[in-house]
C-alpha positions as CSV (number, residue, x, y, z in Angstrom):
1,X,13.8,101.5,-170.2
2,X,14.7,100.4,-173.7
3,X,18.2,98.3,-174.5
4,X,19.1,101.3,-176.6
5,X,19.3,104.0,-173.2
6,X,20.6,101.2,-171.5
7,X,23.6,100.9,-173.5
8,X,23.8,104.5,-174.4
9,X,24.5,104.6,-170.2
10,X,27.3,101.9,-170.4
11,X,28.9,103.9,-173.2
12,X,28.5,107.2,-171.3
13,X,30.0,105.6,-167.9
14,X,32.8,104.3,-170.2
15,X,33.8,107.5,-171.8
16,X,33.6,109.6,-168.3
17,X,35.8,106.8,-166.6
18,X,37.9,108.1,-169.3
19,X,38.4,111.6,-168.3
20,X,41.9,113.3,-167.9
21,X,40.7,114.1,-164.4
22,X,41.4,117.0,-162.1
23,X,44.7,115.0,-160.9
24,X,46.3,114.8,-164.2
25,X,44.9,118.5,-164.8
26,X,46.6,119.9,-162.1
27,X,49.9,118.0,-163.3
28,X,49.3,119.3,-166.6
29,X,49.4,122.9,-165.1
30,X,52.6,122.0,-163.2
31,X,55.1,121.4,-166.7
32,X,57.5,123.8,-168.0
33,X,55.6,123.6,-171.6
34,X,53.1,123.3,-173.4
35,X,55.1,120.4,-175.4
36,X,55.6,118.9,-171.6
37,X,51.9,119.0,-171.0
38,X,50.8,117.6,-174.3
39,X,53.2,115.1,-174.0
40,X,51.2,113.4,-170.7
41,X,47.9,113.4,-172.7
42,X,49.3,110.7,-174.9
43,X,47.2,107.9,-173.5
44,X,43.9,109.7,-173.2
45,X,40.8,110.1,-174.8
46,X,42.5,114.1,-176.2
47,X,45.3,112.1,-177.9
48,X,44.2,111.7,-181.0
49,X,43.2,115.1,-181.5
50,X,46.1,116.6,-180.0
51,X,49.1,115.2,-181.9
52,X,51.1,117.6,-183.7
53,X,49.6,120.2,-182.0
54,X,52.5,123.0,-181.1
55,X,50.1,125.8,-180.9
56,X,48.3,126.8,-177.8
57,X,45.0,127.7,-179.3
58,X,45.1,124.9,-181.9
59,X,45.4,122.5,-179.0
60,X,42.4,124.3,-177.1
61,X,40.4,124.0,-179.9
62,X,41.4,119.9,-180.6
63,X,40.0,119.2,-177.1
64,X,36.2,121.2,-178.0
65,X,36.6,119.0,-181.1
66,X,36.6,115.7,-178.7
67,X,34.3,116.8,-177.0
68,X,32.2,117.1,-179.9
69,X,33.6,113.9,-181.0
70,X,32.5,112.2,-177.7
71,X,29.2,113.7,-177.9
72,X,28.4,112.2,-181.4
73,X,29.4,108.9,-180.5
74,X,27.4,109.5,-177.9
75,X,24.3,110.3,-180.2
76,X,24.7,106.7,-182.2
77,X,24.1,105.0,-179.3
78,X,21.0,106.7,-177.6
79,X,17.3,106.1,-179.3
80,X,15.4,108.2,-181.9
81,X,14.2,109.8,-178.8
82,X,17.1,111.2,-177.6
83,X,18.4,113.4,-180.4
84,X,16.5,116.5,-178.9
85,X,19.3,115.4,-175.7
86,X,21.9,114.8,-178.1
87,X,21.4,118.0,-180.5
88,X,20.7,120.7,-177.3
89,X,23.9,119.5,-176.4
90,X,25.9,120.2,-179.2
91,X,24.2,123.9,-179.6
92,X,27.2,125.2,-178.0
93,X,29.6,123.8,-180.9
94,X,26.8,125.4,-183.4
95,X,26.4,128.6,-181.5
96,X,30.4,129.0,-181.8
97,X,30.2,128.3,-185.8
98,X,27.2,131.0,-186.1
99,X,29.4,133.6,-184.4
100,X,32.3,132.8,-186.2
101,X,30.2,133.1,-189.1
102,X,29.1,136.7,-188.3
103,X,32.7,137.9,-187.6
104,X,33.7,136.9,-191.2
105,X,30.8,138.4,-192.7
106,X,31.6,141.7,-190.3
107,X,35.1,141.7,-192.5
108,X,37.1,139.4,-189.5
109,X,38.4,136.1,-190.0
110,X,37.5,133.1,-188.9
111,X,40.5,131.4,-186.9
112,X,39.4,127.4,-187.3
113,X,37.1,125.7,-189.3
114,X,33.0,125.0,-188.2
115,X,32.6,122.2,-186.1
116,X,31.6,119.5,-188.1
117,X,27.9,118.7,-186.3
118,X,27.0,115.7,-188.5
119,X,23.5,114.9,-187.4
120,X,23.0,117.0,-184.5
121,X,23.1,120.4,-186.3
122,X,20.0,122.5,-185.4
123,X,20.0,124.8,-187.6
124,X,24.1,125.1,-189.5
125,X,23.1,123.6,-193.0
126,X,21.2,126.4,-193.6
127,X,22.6,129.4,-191.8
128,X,26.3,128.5,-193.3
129,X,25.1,129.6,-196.5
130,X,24.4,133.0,-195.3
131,X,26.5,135.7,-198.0
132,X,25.9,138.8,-195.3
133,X,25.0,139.9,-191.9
134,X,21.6,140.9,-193.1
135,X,20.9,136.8,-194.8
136,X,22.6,135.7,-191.5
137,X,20.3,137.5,-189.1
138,X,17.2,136.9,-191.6
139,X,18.0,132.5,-191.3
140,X,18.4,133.4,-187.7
141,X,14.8,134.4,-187.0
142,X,13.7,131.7,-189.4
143,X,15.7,129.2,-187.5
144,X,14.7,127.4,-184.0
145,X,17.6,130.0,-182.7
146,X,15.2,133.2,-183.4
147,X,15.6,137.1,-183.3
148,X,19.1,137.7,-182.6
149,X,19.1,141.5,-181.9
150,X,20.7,143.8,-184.0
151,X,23.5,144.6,-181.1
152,X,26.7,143.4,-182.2
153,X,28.9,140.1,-182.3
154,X,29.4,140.0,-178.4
155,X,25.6,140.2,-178.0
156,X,24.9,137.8,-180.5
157,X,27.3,135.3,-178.4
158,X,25.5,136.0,-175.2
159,X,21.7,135.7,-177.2
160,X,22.8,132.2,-178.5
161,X,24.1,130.8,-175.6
162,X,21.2,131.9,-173.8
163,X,19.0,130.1,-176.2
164,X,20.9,127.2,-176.3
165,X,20.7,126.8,-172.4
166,X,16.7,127.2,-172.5
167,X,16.7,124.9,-174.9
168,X,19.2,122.3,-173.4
169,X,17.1,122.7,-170.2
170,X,13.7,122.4,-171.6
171,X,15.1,118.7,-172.9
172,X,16.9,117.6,-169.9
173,X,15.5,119.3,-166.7
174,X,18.7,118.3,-164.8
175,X,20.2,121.3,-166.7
176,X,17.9,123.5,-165.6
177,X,20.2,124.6,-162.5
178,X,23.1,124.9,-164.6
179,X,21.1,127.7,-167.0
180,X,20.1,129.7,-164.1
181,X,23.1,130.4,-163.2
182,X,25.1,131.1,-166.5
183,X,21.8,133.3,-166.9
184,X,22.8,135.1,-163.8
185,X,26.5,134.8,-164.4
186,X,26.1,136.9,-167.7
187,X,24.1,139.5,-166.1
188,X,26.8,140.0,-163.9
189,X,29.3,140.4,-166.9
190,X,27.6,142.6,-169.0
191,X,26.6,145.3,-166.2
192,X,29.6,145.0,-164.0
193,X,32.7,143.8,-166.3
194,X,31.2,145.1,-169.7
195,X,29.7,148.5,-167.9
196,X,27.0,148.2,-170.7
197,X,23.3,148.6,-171.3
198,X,21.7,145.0,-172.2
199,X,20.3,144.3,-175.1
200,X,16.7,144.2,-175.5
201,X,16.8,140.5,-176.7
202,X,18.9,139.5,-173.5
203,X,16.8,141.1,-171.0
204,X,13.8,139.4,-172.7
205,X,15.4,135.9,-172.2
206,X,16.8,136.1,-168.8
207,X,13.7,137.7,-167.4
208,X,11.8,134.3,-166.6
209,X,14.6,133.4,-164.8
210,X,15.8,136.8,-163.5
211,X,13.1,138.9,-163.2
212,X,13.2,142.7,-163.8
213,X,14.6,144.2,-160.5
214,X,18.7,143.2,-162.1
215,X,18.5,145.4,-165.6
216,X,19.3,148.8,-163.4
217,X,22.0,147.0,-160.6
218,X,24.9,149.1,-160.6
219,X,26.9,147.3,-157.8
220,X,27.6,143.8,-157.1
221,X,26.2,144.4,-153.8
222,X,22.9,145.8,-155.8
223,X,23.0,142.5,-158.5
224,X,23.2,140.1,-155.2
225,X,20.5,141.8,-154.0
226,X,18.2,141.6,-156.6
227,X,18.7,138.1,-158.3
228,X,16.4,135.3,-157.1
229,X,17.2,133.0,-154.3
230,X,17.3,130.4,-156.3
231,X,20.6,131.7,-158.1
232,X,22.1,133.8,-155.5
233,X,24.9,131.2,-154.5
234,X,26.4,131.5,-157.9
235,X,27.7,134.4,-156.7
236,X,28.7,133.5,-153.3
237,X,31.9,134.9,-152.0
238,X,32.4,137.2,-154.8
239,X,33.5,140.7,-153.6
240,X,34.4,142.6,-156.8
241,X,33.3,142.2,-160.4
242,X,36.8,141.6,-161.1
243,X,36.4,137.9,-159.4
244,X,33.5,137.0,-161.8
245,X,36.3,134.5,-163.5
246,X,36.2,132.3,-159.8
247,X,31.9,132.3,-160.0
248,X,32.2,131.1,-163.6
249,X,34.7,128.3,-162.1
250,X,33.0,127.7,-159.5
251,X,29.4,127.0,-161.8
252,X,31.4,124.6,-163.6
253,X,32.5,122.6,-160.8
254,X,29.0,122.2,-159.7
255,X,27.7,121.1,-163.0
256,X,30.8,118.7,-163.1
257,X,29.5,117.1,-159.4
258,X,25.9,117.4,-160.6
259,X,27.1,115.1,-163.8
260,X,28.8,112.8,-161.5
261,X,25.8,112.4,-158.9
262,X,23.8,112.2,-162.4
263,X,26.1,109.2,-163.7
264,X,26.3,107.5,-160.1
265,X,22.3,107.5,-159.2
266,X,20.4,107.8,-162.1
267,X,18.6,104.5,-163.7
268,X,19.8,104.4,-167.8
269,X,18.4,106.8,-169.7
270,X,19.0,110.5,-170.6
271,X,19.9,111.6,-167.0
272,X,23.6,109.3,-167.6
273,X,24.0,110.5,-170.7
274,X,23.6,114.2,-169.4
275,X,25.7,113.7,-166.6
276,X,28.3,112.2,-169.0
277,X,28.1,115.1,-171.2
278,X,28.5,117.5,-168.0
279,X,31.5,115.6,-166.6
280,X,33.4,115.2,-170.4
281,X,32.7,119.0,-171.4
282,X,34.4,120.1,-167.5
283,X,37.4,118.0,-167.9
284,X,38.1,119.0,-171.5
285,X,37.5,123.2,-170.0
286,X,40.0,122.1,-166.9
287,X,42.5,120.7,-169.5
288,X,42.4,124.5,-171.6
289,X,43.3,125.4,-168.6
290,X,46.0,123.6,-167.9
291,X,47.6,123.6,-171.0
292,X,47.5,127.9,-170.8
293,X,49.2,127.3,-167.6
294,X,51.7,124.7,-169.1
295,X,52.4,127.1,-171.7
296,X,52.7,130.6,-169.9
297,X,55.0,128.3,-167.2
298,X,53.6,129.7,-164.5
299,X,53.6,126.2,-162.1
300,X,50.2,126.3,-161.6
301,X,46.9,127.3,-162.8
302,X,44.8,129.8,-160.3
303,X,42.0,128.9,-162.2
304,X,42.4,125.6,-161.2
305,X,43.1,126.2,-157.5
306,X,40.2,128.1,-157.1
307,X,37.6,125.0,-158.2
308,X,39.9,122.3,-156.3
């Protein structure tokens, strides 16, 4: 293993020792305020990022920028082979500025501005230049993203973060669990929340993992039964399509413990810095969290409870 991967996994140790943690989460949850809660991130990693915030959605969107942030430091310290790692892992930040993107050219408004990817952009040099939906979708195809579909902003969401876990997963195959079962998970959503038809470009990705026998499910009872063993537990002890939310938590506490048992047992190399990246992104989605609870002052936050 080269000293570059070896200190890329002393830097990604450090910066998930780091973490607000779910203790400090749960206390976040517990103030009267969002001002309260922002106030006992001071001396964390979100700090920076977070002062001056008095906004609930600015201060959601300051802790995806650290993440970002920590993933691009993350980046300087791996090899030149590990920017496929490095710029899989920031596809989520790029798939967010590609749908904000498409809103604004739809005649919406975009509510922040891009990430700033630095490096690890895929594809956002190019495609941010786009002047309509049509030069948007064109890029798109031309682009290591592909055909889109021609089905609306919410299926464009679902088509690039669909493409972003194949391709995270065909870099790090430690991810490949994690895929599966947001593949599954937004099967579930669009038949049984969204009560719609999928598109042709969705069923054509999730069908390696998912087969065929899910596209006509019109239960939960019918979608359990027809998903693959592999990815049947991602559902487990859901009994309405209304507790989809508790799944979704539930996926993201396993890919938080499968980043821990990643950071604990793996040798240096990609498999730290994956398990890093796993554990940083969780604790910066339990802090959104908390900080909605904090500022609804409800005491507590049920999404929380239900992954503790």
């Amino acid at each position: 293993m080269s000293a570059a991967w070896v200190a890329a996994s002393v830097r990604a140790r450090s910066m998930a020792r780091r973490r607000v943690g779910a203790g400090v989460s749960r206390r976040l949850a517990g103030q009267r305020s969002l001002a309260d809660a922002l106030r006992l991130l001071a001396d964390t990693a979100q700090a920076d990022r977070l002062a001056g915030c008095t906004d609930l959605a600015v201060a959601e969107r300051a802790t995806r920028d650290t993440v970002l942030w920590q993933l691009r430091v993350l980046a300087g310290w791996m090899p030149a082979r590990g920017t496929s790692l490095a710029r899989a892992a920031a596809g989520a930040f790029e798939r967010e500025n590609i749908v904000a993107l498409a809103v604004r050219l739809d005649g919406g408004r975009a509510a922040y501005d891009p990430f700033d990817l630095g490096a690890l952009a895929t594809a956002w040099p190019r495609l941010r230049t786009a002047a309509s939906a049509e030069q948007l979708a064109r890029a798109l195809r031309e682009s290591p993203w592909g055909d889109t579909g021609s089905d609306g902003t919410a299926a464009l969401r679902d088509v690039l973060t669909l493409v972003w876990l194949r391709r995270l997963a065909a870099v790090a195959p430690a991810a490949r669990s994690w895929a599966e079962a947001a593949c599954a998970l937004t099967a579930a959503r669009i038949l049984l929340v969204d009560a719609a038809v999928p598109a042709p470009r969705i069923v054509a990705l999730v069908r390696p993992v998912l087969g065929r026998a899910w596209e006509s499910a019109g239960s939960l009872a019918e979608l359990q039964a027809a998903l693959p063993s592999s990815v049947k537990p991602v559902l487990g002890g859901i009994e309405a399509p209304e507790e989809l939310w508790r799944a979704e938590a539930g996926m993201r506490a396993s890919v938080e413990a499968d980043g821990f048992r990643l950071l604990r047992s793996s040798l240096p190399g990609p498999d730290v810095v994956l398990g890093a990246i796993a554990v940083l992104a969780t604790d910066a989605w339990r802090v959104r969290a908390a900080l909605a609870a904090a500022a609804a002052g409800t005491g507590s936050s049920e999404v929380l409870d239900a992954v503790a």
